[in-house]
SEPALO-600182 format. One line per field, with one value per residue (C-alpha): x, y, z. Coordinates in Angstrom, 1 decimal. Layout:
<pts>
u: [X; ...]
v: [Y; ...]
w: [Z; ...]
</pts>
This chain:
<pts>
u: [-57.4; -55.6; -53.9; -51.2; -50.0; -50.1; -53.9; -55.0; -52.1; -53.5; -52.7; -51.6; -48.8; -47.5; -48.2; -45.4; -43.4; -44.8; -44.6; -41.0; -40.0; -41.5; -39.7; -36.3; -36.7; -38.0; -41.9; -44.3; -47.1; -49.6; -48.6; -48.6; -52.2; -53.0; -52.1; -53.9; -57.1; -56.2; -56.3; -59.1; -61.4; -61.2; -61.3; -58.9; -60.9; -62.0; -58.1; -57.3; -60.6; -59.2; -55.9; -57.4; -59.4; -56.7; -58.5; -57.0; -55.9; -58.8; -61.8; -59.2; -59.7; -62.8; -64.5; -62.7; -65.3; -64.5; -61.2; -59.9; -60.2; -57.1; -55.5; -55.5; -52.9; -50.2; -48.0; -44.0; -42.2; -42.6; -40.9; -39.7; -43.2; -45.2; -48.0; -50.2; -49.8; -50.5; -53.4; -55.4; -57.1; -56.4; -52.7; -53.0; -54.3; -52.0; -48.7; -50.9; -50.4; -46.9; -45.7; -47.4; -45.5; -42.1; -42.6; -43.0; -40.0; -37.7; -39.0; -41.8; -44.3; -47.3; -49.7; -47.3; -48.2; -52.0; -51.8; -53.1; -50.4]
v: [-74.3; -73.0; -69.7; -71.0; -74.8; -74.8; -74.3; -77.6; -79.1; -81.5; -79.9; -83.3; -83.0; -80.1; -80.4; -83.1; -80.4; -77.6; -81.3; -81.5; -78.0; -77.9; -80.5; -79.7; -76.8; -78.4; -77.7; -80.4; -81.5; -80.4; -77.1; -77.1; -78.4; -75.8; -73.1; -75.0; -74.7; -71.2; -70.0; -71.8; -72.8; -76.5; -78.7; -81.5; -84.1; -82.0; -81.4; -84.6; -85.4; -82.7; -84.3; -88.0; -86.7; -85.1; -82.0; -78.9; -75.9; -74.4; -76.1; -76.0; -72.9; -72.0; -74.8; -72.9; -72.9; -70.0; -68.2; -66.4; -62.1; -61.6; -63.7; -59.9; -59.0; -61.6; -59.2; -59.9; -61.6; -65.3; -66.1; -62.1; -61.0; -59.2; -61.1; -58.1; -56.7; -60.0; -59.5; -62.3; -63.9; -67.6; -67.0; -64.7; -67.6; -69.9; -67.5; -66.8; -70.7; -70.5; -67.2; -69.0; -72.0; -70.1; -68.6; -71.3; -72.8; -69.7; -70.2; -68.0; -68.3; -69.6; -66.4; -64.4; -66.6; -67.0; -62.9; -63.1; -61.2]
w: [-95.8; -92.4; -92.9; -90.7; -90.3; -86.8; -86.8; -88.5; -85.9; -83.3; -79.9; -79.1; -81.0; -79.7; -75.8; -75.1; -76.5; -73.8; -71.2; -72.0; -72.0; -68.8; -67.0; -68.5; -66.2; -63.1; -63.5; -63.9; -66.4; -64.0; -64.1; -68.0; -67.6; -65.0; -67.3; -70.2; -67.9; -66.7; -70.0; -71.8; -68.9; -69.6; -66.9; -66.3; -67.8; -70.9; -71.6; -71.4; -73.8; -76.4; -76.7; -77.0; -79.8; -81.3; -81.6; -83.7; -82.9; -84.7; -82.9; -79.5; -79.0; -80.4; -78.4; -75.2; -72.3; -70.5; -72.3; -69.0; -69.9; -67.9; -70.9; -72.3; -69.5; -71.3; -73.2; -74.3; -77.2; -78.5; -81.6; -82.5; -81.8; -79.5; -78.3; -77.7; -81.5; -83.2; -85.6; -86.1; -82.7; -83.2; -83.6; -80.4; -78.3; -78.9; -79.0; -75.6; -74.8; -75.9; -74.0; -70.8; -71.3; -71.5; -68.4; -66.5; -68.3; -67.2; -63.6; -63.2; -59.9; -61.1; -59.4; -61.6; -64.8; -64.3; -63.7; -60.4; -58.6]
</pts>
């Protein structure tokens, strides 16, 4: 059994959410998928294969080609927590995921998301 929900949760279910959030701000689905792939080192086509399946959090991110090591660098608070302090590594990466996504929701540049600036 998942410690947490979220990890037995189809990424497909949540990534019209990141989608949405996204373009209620402005920013596009390909950015959200840029970041995705940033992060995880999936290309476009494997994404898009991940969400079909309806692949979990779990396997999501363990599965993760290349996860970027600059993914480290993401620090800051999602949900009342520091990203940086929490504990156990899958709920890292996807508060990692979700920290991303609110950044490019407030506006961010993306070389300032994907840490590159």
């Amino acid at each position: 059994m998942a410690k947490y929900n979220i990890f037995a949760a189809p990424v497909s279910s949540v990534y019209p959410h990141y989608v949405t959030k996204a373009e209620r701000k402005g920013r596009t689905r390909a950015e959200v998928d840029e970041i995705i792939r940033w992060l995880t080192g999936y290309s476009q086509d494997d994404l898009e294969r991940t969400l079909e399946a309806e692949t979990d959090f779990t396997d999501f991110f363990r599965e993760a080609p290349a996860p970027n090591p600059v993914r480290r660098r993401i620090t800051g608070v999602v949900c009342g927590i520091r990203v940086e302090e929490i504990e156990d590594p899958l709920m890292q990466e996807i508060r990692y995921l979700d920290k991303l996504i609110d950044e490019l929701a407030r506006g961010k540049a993306m070389e300032k998301i994907l840490r590159s600036a």
